[in-house]
N, C-alpha and C positions, 0 to 999 in steps of 0.2 A: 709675168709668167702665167701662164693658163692651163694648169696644172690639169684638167680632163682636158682639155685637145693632146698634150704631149702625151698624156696614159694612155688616149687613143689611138693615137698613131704608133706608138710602140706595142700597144695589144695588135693591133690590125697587121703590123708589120713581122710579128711574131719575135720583137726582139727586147721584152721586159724585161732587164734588171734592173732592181733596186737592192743597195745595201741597208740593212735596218740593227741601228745600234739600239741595245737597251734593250732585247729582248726578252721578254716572257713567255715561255709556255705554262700555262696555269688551267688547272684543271677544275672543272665548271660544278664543283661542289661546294659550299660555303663549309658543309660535316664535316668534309675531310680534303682539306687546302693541301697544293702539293703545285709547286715551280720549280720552272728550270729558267735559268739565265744564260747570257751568251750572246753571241753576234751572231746575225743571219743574213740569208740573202732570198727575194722574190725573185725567180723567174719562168720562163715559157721554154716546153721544150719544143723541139721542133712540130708538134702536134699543137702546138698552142695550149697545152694544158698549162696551168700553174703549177709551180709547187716550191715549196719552200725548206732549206738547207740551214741548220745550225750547229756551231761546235759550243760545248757545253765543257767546262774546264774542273766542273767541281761536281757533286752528288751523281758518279758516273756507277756503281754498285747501287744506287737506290733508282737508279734510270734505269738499267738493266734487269733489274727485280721486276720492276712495273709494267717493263714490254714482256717478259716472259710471263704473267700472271693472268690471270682469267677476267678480274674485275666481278665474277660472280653471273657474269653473260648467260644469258639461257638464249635457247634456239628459237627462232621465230619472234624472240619481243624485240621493242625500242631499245635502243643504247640508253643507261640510265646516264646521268649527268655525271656522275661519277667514273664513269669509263670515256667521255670527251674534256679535250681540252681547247680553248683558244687559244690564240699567240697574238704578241703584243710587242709594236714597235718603233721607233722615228726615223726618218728619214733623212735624208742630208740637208731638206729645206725644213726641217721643223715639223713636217706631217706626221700626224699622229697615227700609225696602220692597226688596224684588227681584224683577225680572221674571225668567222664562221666555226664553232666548234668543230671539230674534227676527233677522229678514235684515233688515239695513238699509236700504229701497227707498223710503227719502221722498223728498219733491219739498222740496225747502230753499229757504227765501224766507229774503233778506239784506236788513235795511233797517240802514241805518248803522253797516256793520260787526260787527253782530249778525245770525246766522242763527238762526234758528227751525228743527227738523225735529219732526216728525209720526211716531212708530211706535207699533204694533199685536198688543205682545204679547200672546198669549193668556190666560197669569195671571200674578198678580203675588202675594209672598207676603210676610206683617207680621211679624216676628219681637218678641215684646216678653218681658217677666217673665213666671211665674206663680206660683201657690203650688205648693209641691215635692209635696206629697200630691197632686197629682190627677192623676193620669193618665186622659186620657179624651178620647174624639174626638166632633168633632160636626158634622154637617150641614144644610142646607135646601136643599129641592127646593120649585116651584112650581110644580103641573101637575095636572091632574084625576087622581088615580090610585086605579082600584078595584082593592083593596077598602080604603083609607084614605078617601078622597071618600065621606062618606056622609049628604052633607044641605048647605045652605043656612047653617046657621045654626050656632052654639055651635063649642066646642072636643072634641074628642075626643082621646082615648090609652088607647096598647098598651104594655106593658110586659112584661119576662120576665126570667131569669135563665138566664143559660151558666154553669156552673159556678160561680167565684168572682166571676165578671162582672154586669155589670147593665145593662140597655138598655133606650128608649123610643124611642115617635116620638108626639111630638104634632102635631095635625091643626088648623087652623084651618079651620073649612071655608065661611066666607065668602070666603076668598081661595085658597083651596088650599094654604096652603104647608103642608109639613110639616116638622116639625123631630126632628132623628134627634140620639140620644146614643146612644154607647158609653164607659160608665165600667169600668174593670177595678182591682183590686188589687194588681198584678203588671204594671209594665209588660212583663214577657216576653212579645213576641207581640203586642203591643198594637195593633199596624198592623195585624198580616196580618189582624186577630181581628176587627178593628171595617172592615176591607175586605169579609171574609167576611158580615156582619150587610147591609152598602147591595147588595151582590150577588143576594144570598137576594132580598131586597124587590125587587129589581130583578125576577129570574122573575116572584115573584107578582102586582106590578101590569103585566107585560105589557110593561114599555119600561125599556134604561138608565136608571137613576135618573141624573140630572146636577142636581150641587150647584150652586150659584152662589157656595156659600160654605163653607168645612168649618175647622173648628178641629182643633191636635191639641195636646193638653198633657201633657208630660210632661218629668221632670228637670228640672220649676224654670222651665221656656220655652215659651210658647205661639206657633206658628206658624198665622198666621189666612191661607187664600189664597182670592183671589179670583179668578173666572174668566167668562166671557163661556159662557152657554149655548144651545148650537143646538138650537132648539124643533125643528125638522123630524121628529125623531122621536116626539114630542109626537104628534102629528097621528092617525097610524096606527099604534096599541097591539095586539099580540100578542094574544089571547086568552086568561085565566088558568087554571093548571093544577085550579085551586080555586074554585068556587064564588063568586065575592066577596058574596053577599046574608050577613045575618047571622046563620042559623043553623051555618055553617061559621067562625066566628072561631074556634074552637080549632083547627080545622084546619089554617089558616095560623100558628096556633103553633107547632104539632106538626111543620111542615115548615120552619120556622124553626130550631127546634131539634135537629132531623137534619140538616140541614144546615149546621149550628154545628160539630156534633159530626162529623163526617164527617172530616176532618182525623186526627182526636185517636182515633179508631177503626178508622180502614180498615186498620190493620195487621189487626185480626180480622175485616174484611169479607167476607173469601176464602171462609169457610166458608159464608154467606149467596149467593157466587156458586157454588161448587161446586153448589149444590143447583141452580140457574139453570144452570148450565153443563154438569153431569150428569160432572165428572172432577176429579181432585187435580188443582191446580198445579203447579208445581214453584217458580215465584217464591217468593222470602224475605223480601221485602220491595214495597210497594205507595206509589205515589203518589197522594194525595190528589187526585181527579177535577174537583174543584171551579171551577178557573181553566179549564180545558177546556171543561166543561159551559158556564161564562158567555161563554166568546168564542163557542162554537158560537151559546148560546141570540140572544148582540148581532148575530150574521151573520141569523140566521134572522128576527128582528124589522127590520133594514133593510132586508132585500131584501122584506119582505112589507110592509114601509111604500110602497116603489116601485113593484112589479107582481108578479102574481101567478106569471107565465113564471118570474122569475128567484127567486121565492121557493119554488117546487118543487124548482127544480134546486140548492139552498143546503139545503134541510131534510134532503134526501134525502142529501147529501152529510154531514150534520151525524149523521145516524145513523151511517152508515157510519165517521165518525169516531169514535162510541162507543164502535163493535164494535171496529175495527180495536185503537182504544189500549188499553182495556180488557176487554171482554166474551173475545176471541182469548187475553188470559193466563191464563183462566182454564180452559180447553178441550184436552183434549188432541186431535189428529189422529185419522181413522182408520187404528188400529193394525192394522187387518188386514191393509192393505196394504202396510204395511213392507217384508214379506219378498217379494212378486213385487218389488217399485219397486229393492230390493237386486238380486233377479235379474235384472232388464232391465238393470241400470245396468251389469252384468258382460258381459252380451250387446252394449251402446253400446261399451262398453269396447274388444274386440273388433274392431269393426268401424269405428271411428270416423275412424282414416284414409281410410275409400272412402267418408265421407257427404260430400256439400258441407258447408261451415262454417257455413252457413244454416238447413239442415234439422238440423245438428248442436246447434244454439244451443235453437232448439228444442224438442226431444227433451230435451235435460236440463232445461232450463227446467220443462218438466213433468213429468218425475219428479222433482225438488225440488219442487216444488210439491205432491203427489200423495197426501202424506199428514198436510202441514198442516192445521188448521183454517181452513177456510172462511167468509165470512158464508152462504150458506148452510145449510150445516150447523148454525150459531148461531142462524140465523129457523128450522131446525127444532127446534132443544131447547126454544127457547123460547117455541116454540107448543109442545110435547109439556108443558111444564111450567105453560103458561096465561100466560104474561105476554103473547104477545100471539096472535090469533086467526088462523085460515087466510086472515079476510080483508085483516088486516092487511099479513098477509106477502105477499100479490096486489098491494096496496096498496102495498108497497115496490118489489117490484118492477118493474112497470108506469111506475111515476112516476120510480124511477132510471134505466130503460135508455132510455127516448126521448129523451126529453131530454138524457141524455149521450151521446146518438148524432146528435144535430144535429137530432133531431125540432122544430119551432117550433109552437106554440099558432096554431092558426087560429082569428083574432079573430071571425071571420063566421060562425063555425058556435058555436052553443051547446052543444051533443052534447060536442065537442072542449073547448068554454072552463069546461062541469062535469067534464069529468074532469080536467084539472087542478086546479079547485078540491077535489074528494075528493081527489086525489094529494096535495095539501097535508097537508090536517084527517087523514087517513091515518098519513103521515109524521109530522104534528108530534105523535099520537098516541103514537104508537113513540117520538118521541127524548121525550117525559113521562115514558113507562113504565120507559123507560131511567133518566132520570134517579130516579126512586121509586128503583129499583131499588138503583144505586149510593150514594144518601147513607141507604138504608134507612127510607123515608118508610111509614109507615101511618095514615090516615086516610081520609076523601071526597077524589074526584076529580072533575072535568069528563071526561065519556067521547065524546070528539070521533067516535068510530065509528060511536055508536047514532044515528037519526034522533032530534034534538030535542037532543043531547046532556046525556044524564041525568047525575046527579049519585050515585055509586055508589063503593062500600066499594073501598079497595087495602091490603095486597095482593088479587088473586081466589082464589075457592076452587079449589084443584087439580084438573084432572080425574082 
């Protein structure tokens, strides 16, 4: 029995049930311990949501108490642990299920001293045996995604190798689903590694990948979770950095596998930014950019999923977080100014009893400031070194400061609602080039600058 193909096909088919004896509802406090027992049942409603159903034959007045009560909830914080519970189950073959905390907020129907409640945890996960050799993670997503999506009919598959690793995804493409494996040799890393692999594919087709189902096996135990997925970003997909037609399929290897490697190299990255940055470092050590780039890239695809206003003001901000974390360590200040920023600060020094505290604060504020690295300074290196063009850098500019200034998109004027569209395709160009940059990507690119948007070599030739 192959207990994630059959969870799959019945998530995908929208027809899960599982009955689950030995249940537990237990609430996620060690202070203050509180269960419920009973039989339940998993399943999907016709939305494909989860959810799950338990009758409950004893503590039905102290379960009643507990849904009616506050828990001490204030508005706008975190659920404390003490107001979620998880649930806890086996299955008819022995699997062991557990949810996801969840807030206990069902409506409890009592019929003859048996209540029933109704909760809605997000996922729930299968703990079973497996064989001790495999270590290897796997997913399926369901969704039109280029550059995977490439026809009507038959099966397709990508395959490659990371070091001692090995990976696919195969395609059905009557249905769209794809199914993702990451096998490794070594479980060391084995998570971060096959996280890093559904990330990567996430840039290139345009939108978070979201599993509905992912396995992970390793030390002898497979953990199958299942989870309820919100298509809304389905809908309105990002634009890819690559080409998705088929004479660029190595290409998406080729950035696959820089961005595998990105991790496991950026200690020697620095010398590849120097020449971008045009100065030595002084940092000894470098953090892997990767989990950065993916939350910037998930910000910029749902705000461009919603409206265009708020996807300007999120990309432009998403550059600027490049520079700021990364591109700024690599840069030293100008150093010419050093020594006047030293002699003023002697001359403040001086006088700084007779300044108000106001004009004082400022005044140092900017000579501390005065011979750091700047993001301007950083849009000039790197237009002087060709990553990106003077119109680029207009292009950043322009589209960061109105809109961080309360400027708003006047919907009636077209004049107004194209230049934010270019402010976008601008920006999301730059946080691209950015990203080439840092996981060291060379191959074709989509060049969102040029009218028609060509498809052209990276890195550029230097001027």
């Amino acid at each position: 029995m192959n207990r994630y193909e059959d969870l799959a096909t019945s998530l995908e088919q929208n027809r899960l049930e599982l009955v689950l004896d030995r249940c537990v509802v237990t609430r996620c406090s060690e202070a203050q311990p509180e269960g419920y027992r009973g039989a339940g049942k998993l399943q999907q409603d016709p939305q494909g949501h989860l959810y799950f159903t338990m009758d409950i034959a004893g503590s039905i007045d102290a379960l009643i108490d507990r849904l009616s009560g506050d828990e001490g909830l204030q508005s706008g914080k975190l659920l404390p642990p003490s107001a979620q519970f998880t649930i806890s189950g086996t299955d008819a073959n022995g699997g062991e299920w557990k949810s996801s905390p969840t807030y206990m907020d069902s409506v409890v129907n009592v019929v003859a001293q048996t209540a029933t409640i109704t909760l809605h945890p997000k996922t729930w996960a299968l703990t079973i045996t497996a064989d001790p050799a495999t270590q290897q993670y796997r997913w399926k997503v369901c969704s039109d995604l280029k550059p995977l999506s490439r026809g009507s009919v038959g099966t397709t598959k990508k395959q490659d190798s990371f070091e001692d690793d090995t990976w696919s995804v195969e395609t059905d493409q009557a249905t769209k689903l794809h199914s993702f494996t990451y096998t490794a040799i070594s479980p060391d890393d084995l998570e971060r590694r096959a996280s890093l692999l559904i990330k990567g594919w996430s840039i290139l087709c345009g939108a978070p990948l979201q599993p509905h189902i992912s396995s992970h096996c390793q030390g002898g135990v497979e953990v199958i979770q299942i989870q309820k997925v919100y298509r809304a970003l389905d809908h309105v997909k990002l634009y890819p950095f690559i080409d998705s037609r088929g004479g660029h399929v190595h290409d998406h290897l080729t950035f696959i596998r820089s961005w595998l490697a990105t991790p496991g190299q950026y200690q020697q990255q620095h010398s590849t930014w120097q020449a971008y940055a045009g100065a030595a470092t002084g940092k000894e050590s470098f953090d892997s950019p990767l989990d950065d780039i993916f939350q910037h890239y998930y910000r910029i695809q749902f705000a461009f999923a919603m409206d265009m206003e708020n996807a300007v003001q999120v990309v432009t901000a998403a550059v600027e977080g490049l520079i700021n974390g990364y591109a700024k360590s690599f840069m030293d200040g100008d150093k010419t100014i050093v020594e006047p920023v030293r002699a003023a600060g002697v001359v403040i020094d001086g006088i700084k009893d007779a300044l108000d505290e106001r004009v004082l604060k400022i005044v140092e504020g900017a000579l501390s400031r005065a011979s750091a690295p700047t993001s301007a300074a950083i849009f000039e290196r790197l237009e002087a070194q060709g990553v990106i063009s003077s119109g680029l850098k207009k292009g950043w500019k322009a589209a960061r400061h109105r809109p961080a200034h309360g400027t708003l998109l006047d919907h009636r004027n077209d004049e107004n609602t194209q230049q934010y569209i270019d402010g976008f395709f601008y920006n999301y160009e730059i946080f691209k080039r950015l990203v080439f940059c840092l996981i060291g990507y060379s191959g074709h690119h989509t060049n969102f600058e040029k009218p028609g948007w060509p498809s052209e070599a990276w890195p550029p030739s230097k001027p």
